[in-house]
PyMOL Python script that loads the backbone (N, CA, C, O; Angstrom):
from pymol import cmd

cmd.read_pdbstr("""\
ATOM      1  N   UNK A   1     -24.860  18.686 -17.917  1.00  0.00           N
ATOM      2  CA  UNK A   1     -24.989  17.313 -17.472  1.00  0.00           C
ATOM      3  C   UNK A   1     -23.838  16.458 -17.997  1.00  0.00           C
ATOM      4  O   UNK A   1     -23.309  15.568 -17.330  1.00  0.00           O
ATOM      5  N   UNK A   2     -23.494  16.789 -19.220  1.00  0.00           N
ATOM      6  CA  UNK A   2     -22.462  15.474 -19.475  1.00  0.00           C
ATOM      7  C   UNK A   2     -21.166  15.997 -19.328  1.00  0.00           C
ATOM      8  O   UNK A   2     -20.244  15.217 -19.567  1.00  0.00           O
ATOM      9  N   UNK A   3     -20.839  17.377 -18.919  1.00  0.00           N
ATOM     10  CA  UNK A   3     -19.700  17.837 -18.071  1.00  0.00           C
ATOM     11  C   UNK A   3     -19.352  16.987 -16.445  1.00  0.00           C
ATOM     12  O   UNK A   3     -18.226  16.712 -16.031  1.00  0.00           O
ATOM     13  N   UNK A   4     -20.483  16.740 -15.840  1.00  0.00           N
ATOM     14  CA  UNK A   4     -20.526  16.350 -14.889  1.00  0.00           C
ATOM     15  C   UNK A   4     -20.253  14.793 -14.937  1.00  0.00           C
ATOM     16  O   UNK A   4     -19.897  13.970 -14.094  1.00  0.00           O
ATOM     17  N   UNK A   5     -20.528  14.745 -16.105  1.00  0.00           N
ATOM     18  CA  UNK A   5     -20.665  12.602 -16.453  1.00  0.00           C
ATOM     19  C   UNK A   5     -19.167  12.641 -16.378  1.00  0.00           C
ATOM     20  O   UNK A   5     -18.462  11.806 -15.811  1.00  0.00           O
ATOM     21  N   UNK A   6     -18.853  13.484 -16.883  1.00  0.00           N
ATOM     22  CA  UNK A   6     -17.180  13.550 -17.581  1.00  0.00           C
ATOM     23  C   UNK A   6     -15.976  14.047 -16.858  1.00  0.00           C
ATOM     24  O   UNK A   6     -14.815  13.894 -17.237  1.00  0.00           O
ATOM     25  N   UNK A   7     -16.438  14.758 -15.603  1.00  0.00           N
ATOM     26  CA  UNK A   7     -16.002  14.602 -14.528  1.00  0.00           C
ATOM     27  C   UNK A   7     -16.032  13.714 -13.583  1.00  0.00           C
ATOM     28  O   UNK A   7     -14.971  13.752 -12.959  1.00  0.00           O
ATOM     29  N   UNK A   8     -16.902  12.768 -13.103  1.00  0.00           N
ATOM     30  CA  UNK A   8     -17.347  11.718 -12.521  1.00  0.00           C
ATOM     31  C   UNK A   8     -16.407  10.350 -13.153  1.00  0.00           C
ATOM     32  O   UNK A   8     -15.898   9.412 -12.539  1.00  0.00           O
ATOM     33  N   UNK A   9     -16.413  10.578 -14.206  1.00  0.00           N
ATOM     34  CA  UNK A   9     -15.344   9.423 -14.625  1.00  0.00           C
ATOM     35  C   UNK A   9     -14.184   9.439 -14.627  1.00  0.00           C
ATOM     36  O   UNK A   9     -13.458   8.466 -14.420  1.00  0.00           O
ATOM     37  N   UNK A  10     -13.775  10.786 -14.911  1.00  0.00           N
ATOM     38  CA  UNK A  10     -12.516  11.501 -14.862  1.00  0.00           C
ATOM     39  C   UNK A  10     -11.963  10.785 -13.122  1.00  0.00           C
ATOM     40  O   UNK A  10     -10.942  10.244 -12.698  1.00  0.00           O
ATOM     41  N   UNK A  11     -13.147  11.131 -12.611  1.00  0.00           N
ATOM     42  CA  UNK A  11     -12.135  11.136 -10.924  1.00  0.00           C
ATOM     43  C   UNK A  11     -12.302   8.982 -10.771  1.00  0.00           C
ATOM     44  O   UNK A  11     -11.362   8.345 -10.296  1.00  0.00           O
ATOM     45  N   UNK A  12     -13.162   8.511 -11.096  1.00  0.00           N
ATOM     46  CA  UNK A  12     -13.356   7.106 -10.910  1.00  0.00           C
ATOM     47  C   UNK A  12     -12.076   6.965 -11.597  1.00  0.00           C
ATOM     48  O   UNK A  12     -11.309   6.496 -10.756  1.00  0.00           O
ATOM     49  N   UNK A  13     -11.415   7.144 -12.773  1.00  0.00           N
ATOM     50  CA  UNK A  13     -10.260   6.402 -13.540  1.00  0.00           C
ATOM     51  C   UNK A  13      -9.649   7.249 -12.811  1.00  0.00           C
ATOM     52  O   UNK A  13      -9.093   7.747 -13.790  1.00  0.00           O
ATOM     53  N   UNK A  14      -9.160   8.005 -11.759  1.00  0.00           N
ATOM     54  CA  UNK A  14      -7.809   8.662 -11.513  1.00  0.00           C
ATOM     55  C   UNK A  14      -7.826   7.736  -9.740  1.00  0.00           C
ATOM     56  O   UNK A  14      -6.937   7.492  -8.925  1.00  0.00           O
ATOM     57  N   UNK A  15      -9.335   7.454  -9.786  1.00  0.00           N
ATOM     58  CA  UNK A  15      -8.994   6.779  -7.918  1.00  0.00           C
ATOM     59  C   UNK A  15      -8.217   5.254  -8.340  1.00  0.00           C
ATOM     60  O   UNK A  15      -7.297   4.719  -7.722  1.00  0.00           O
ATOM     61  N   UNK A  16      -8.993   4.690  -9.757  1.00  0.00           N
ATOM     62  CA  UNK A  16      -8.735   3.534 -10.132  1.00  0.00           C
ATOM     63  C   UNK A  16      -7.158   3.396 -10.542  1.00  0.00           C
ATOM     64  O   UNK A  16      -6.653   2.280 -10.424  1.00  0.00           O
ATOM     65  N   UNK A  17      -6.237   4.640 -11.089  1.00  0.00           N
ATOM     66  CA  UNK A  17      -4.781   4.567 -11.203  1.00  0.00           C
ATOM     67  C   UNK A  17      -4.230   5.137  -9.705  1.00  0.00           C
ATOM     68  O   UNK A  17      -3.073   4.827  -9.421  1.00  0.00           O
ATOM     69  N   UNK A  18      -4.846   5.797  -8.916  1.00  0.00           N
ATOM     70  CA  UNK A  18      -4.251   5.926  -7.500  1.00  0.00           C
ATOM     71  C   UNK A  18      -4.134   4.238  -7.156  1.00  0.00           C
ATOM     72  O   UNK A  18      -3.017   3.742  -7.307  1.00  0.00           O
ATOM     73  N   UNK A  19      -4.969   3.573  -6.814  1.00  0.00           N
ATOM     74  CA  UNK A  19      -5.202   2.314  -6.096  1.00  0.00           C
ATOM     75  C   UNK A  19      -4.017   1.332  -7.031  1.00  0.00           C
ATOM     76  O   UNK A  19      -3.265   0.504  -6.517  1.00  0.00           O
ATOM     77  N   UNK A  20      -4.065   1.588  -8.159  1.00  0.00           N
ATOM     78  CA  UNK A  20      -3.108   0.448  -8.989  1.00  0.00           C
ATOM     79  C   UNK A  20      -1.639   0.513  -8.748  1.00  0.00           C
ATOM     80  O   UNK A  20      -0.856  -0.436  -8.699  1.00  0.00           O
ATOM     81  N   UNK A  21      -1.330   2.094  -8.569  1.00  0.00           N
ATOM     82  CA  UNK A  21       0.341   2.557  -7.932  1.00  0.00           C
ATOM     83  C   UNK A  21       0.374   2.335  -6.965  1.00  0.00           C
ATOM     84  O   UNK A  21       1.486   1.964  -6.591  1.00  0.00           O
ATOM     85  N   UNK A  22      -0.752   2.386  -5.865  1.00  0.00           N
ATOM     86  CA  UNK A  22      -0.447   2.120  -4.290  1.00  0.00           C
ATOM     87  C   UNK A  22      -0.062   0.490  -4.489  1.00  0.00           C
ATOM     88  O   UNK A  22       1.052   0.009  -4.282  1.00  0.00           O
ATOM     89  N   UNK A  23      -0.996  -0.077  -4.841  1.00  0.00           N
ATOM     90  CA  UNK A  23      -0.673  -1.563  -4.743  1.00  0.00           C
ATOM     91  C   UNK A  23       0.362  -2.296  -5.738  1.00  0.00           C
ATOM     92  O   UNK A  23       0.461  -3.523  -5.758  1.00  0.00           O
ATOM     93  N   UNK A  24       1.195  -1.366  -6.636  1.00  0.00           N
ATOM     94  CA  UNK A  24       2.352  -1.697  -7.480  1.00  0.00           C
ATOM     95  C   UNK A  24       3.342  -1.162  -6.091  1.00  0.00           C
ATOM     96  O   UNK A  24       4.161  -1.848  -5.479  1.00  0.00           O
ATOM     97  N   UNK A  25       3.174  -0.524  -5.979  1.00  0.00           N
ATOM     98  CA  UNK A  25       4.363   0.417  -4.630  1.00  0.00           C
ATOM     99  C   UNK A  25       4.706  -0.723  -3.413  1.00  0.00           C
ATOM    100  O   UNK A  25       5.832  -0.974  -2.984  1.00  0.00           O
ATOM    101  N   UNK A  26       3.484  -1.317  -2.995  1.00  0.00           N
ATOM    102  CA  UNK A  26       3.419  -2.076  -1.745  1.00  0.00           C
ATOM    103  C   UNK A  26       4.098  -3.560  -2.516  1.00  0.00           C
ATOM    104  O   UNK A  26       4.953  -4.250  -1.961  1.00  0.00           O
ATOM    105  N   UNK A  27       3.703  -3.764  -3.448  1.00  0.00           N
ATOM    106  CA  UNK A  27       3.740  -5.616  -4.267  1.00  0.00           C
ATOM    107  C   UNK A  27       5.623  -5.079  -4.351  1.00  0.00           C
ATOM    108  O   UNK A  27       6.181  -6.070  -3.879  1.00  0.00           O
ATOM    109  N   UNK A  28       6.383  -4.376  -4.595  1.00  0.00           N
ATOM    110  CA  UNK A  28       7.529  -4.041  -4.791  1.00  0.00           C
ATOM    111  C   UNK A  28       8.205  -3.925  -3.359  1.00  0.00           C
ATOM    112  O   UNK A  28       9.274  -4.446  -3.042  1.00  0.00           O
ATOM    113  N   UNK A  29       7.459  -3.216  -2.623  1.00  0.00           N
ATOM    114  CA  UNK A  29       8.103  -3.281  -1.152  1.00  0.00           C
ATOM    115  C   UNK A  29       8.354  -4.900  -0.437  1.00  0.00           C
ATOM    116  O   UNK A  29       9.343  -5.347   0.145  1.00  0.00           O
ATOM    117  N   UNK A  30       7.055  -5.524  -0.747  1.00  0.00           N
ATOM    118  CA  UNK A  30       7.049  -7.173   0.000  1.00  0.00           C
ATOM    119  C   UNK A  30       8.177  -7.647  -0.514  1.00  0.00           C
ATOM    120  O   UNK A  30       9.246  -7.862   0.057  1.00  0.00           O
ATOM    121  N   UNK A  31       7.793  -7.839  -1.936  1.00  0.00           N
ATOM    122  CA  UNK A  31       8.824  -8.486  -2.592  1.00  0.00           C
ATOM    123  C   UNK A  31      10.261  -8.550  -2.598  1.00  0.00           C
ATOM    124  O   UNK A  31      11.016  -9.503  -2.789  1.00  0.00           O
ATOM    125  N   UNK A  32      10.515  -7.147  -2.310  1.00  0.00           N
ATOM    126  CA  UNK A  32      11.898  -6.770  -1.906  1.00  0.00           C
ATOM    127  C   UNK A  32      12.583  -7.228  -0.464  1.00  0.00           C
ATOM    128  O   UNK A  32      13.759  -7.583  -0.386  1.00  0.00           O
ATOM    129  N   UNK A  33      12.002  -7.189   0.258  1.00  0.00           N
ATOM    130  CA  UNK A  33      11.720  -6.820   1.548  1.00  0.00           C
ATOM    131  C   UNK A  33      12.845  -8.483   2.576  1.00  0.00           C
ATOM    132  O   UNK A  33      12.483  -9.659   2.606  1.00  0.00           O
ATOM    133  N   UNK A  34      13.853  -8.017   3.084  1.00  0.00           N
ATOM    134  CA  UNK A  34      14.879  -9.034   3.410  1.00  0.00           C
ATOM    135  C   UNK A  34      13.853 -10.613   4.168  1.00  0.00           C
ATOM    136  O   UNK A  34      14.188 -11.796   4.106  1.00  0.00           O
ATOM    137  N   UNK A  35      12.988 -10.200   4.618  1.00  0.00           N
ATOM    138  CA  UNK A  35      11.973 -11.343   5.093  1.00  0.00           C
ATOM    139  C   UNK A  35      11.571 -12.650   4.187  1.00  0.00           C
ATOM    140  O   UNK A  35      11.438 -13.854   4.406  1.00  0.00           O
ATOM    141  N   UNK A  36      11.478 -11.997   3.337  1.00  0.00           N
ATOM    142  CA  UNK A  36      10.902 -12.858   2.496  1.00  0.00           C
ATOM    143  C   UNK A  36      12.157 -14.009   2.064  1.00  0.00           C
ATOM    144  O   UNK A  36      11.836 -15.187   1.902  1.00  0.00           O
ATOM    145  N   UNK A  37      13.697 -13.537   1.882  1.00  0.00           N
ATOM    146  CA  UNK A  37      14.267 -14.445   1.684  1.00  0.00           C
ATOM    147  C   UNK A  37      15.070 -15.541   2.619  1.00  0.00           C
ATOM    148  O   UNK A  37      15.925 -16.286   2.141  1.00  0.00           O
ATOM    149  N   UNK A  38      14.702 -15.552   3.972  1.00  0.00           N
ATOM    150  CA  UNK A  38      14.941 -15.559   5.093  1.00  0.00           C
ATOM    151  C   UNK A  38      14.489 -17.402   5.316  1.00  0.00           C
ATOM    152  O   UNK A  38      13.569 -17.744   4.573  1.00  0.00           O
ATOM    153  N   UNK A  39      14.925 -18.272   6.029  1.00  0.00           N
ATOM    154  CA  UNK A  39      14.861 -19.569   5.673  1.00  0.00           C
ATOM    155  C   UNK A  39      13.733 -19.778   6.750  1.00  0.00           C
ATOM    156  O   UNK A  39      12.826 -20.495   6.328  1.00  0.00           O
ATOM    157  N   UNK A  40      13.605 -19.423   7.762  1.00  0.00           N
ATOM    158  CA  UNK A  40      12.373 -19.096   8.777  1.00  0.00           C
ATOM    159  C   UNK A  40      12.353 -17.617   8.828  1.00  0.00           C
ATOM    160  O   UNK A  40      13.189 -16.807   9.231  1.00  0.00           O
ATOM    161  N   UNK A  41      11.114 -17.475   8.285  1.00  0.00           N
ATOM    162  CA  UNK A  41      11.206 -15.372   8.433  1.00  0.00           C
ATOM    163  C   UNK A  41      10.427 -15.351   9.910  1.00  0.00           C
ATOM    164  O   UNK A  41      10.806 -14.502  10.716  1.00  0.00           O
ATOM    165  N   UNK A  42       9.338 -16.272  10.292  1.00  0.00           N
ATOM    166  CA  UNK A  42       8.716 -15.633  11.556  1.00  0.00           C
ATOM    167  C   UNK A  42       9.553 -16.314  12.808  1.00  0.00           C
ATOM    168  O   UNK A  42       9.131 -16.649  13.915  1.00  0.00           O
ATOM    169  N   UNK A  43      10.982 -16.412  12.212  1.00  0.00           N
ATOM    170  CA  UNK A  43      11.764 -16.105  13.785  1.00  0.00           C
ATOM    171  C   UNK A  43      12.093 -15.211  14.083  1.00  0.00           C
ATOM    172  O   UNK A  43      12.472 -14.605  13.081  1.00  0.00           O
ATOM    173  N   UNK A  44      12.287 -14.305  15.447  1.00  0.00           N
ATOM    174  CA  UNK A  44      12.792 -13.174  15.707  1.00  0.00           C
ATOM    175  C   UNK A  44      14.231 -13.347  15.008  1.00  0.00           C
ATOM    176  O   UNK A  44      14.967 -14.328  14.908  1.00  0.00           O
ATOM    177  N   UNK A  45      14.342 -12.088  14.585  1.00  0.00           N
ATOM    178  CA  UNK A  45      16.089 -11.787  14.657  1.00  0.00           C
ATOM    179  C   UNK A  45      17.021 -12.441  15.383  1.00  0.00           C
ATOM    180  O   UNK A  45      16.581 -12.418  16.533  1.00  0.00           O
ATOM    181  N   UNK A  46      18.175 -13.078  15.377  1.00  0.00           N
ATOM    182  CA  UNK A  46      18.780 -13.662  16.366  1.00  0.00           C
ATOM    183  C   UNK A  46      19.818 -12.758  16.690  1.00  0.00           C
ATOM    184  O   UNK A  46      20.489 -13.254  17.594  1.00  0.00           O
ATOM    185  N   UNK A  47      20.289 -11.535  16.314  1.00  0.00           N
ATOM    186  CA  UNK A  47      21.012 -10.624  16.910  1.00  0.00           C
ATOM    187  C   UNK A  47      20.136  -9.277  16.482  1.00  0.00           C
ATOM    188  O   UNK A  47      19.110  -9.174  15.809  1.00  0.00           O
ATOM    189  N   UNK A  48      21.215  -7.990  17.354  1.00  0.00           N
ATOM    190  CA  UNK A  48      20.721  -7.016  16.736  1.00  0.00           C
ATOM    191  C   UNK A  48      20.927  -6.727  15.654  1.00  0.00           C
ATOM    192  O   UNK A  48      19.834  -6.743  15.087  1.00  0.00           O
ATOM    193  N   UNK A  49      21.833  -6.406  14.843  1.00  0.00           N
ATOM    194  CA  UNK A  49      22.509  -6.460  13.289  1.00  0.00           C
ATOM    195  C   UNK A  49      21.670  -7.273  12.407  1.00  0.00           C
ATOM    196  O   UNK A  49      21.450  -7.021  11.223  1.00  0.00           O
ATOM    197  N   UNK A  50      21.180  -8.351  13.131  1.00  0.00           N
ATOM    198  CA  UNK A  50      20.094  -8.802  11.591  1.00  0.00           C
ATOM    199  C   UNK A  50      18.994  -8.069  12.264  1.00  0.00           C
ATOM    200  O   UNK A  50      18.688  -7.737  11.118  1.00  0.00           O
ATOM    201  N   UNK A  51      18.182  -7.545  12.942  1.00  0.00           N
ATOM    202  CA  UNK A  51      17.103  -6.831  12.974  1.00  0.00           C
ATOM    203  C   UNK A  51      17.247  -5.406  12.668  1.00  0.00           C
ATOM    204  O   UNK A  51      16.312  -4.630  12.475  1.00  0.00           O
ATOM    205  N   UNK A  52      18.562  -5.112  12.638  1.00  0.00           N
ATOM    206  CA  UNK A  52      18.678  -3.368  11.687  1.00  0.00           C
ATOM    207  C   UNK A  52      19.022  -3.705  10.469  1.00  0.00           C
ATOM    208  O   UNK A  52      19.020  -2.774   9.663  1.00  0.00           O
ATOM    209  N   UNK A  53      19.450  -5.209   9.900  1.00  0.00           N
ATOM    210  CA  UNK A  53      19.109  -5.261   8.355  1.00  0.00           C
ATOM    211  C   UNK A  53      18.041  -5.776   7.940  1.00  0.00           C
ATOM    212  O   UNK A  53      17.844  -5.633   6.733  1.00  0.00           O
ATOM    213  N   UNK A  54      17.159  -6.414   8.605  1.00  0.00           N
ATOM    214  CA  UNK A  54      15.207  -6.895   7.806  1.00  0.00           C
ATOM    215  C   UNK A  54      14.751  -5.545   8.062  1.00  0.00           C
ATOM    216  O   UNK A  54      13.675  -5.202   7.572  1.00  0.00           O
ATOM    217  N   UNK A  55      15.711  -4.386   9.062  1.00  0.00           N
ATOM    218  CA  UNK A  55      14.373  -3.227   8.745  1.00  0.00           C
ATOM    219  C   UNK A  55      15.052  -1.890   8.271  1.00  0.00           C
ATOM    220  O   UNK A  55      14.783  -0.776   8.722  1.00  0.00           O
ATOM    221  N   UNK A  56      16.154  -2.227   7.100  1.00  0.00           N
ATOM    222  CA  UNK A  56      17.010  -1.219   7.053  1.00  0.00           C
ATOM    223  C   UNK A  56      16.107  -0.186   5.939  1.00  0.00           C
ATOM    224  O   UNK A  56      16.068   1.015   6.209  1.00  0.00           O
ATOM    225  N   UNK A  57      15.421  -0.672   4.745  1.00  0.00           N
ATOM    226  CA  UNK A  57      14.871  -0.024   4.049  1.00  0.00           C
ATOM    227  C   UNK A  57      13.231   1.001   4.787  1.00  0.00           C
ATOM    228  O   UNK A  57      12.805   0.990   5.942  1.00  0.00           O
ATOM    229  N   UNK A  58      12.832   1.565   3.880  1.00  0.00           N
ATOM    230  CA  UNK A  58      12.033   2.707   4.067  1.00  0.00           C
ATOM    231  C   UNK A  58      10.682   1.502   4.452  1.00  0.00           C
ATOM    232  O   UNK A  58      10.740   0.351   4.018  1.00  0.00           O
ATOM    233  N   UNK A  59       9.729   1.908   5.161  1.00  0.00           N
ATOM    234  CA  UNK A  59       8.576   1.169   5.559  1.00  0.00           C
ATOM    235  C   UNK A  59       7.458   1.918   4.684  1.00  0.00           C
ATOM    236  O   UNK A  59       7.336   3.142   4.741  1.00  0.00           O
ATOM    237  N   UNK A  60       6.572   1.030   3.792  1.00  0.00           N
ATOM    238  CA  UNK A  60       5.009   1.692   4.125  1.00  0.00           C
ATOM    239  C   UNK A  60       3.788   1.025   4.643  1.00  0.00           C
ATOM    240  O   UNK A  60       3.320  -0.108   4.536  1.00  0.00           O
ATOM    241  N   UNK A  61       3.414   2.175   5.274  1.00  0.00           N
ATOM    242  CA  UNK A  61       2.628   1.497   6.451  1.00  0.00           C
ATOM    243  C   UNK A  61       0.897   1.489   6.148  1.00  0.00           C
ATOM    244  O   UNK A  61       0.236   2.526   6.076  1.00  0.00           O
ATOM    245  N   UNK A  62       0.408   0.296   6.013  1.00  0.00           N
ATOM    246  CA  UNK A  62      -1.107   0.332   5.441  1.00  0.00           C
ATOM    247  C   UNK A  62      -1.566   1.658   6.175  1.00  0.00           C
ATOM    248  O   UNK A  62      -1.069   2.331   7.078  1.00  0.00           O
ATOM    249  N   UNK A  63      -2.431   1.730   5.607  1.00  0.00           N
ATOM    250  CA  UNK A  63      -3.722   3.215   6.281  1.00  0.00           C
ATOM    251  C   UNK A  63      -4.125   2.373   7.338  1.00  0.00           C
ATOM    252  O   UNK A  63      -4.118   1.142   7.350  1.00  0.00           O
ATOM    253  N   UNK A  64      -4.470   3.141   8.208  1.00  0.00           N
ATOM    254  CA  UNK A  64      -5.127   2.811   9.743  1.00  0.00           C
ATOM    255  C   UNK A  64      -6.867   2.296   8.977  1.00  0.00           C
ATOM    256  O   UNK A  64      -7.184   2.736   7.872  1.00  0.00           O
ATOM    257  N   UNK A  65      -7.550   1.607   9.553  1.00  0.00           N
ATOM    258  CA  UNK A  65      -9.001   1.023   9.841  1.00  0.00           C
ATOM    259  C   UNK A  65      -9.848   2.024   9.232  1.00  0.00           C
ATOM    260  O   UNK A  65     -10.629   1.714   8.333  1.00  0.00           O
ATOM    261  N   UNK A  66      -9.699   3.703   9.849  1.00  0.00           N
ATOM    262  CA  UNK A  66     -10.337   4.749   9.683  1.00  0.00           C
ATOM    263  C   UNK A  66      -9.910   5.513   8.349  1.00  0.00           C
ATOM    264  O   UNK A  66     -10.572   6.369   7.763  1.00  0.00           O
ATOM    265  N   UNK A  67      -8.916   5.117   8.073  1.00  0.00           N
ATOM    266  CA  UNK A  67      -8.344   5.751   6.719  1.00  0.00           C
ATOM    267  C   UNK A  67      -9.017   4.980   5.848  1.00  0.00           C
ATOM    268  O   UNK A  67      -9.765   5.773   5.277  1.00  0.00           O
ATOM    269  N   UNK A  68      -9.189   3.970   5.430  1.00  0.00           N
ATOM    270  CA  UNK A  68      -9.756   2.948   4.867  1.00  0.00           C
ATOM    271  C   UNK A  68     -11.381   3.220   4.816  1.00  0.00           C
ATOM    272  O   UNK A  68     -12.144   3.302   3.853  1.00  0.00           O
ATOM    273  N   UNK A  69     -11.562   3.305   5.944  1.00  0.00           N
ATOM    274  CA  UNK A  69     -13.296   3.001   5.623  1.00  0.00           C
ATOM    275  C   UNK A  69     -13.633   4.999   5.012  1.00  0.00           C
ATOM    276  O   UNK A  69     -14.590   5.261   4.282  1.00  0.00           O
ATOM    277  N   UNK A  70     -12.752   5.979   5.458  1.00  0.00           N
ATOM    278  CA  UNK A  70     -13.561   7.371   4.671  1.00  0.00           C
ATOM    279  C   UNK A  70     -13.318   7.349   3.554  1.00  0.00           C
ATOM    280  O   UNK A  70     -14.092   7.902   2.773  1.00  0.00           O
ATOM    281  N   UNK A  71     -11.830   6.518   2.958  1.00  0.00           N
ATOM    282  CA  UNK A  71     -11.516   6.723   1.599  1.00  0.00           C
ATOM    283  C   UNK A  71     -13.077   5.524   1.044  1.00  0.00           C
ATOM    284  O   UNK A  71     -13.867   5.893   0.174  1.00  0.00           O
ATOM    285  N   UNK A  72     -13.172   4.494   1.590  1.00  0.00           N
ATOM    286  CA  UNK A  72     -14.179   3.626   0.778  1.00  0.00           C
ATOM    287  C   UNK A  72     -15.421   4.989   1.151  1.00  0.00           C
ATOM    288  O   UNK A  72     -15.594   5.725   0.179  1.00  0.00           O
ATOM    289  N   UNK A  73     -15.883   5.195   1.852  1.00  0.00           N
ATOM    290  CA  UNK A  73     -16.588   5.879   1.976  1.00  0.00           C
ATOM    291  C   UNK A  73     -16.758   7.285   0.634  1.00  0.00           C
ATOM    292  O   UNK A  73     -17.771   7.876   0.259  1.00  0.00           O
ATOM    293  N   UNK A  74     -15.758   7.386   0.334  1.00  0.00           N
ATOM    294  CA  UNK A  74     -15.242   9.013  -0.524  1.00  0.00           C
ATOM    295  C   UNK A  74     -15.896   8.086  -2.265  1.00  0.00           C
ATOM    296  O   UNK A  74     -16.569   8.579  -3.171  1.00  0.00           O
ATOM    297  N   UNK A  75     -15.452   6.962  -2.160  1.00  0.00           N
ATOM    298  CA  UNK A  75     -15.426   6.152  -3.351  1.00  0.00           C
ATOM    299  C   UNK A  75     -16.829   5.675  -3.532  1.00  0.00           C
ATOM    300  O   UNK A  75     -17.393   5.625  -4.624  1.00  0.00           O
ATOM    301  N   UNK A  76     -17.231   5.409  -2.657  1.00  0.00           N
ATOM    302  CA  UNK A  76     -18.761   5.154  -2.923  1.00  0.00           C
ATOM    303  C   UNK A  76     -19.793   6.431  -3.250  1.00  0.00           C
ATOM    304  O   UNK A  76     -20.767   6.289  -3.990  1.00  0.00           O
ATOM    305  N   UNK A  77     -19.419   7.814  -2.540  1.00  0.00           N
ATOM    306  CA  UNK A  77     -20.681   8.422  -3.123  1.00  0.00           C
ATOM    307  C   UNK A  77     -19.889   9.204  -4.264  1.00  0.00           C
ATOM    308  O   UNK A  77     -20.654  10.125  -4.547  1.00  0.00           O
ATOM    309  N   UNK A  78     -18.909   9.303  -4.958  1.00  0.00           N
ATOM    310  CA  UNK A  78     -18.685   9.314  -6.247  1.00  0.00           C
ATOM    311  C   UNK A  78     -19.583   8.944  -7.441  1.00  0.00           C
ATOM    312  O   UNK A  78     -19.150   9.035  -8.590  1.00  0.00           O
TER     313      UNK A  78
END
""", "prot")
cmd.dss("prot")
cmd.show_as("cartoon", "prot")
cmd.util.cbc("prot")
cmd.orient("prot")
């Protein structure tokens, strides 16, 4: 029984440092991210050359709707 306690926590603190790097990973991407320093960012690009530099770096792309709800799903019957 307290192998199992001790596994059970084991995986809660390893989902709880997954979730803290994903969202250190993403808070670093925004932040970086040429938009943000942009004097109106929700104007389109006004040439092509500035729209291959706001999207020159690597993208990450949230989980889809369904990715989201099995991982909450995975986390709840933990």
């Amino acid at each position: 029984m307290r192998a199992n306690t001790l596994r059970r926590l084991a995986g809660k603190i390893a989902a709880i440092v997954a979730e803290m790097n994903y969202a250190q990973r993403r808070m670093l991407e925004l932040r970086t991210t040429q938009d943000r320093y942009l004097l109106q960012p929700d104007e389109p690009p006004a040439s092509y050359a500035e729209f291959l530099a706001r999207t020159a770096g690597p993208l990450l792309h949230e989980p889809s709707a369904r990715r989201r709800a099995r991982d909450a799903a995975q986390r709840a019957s933990r």
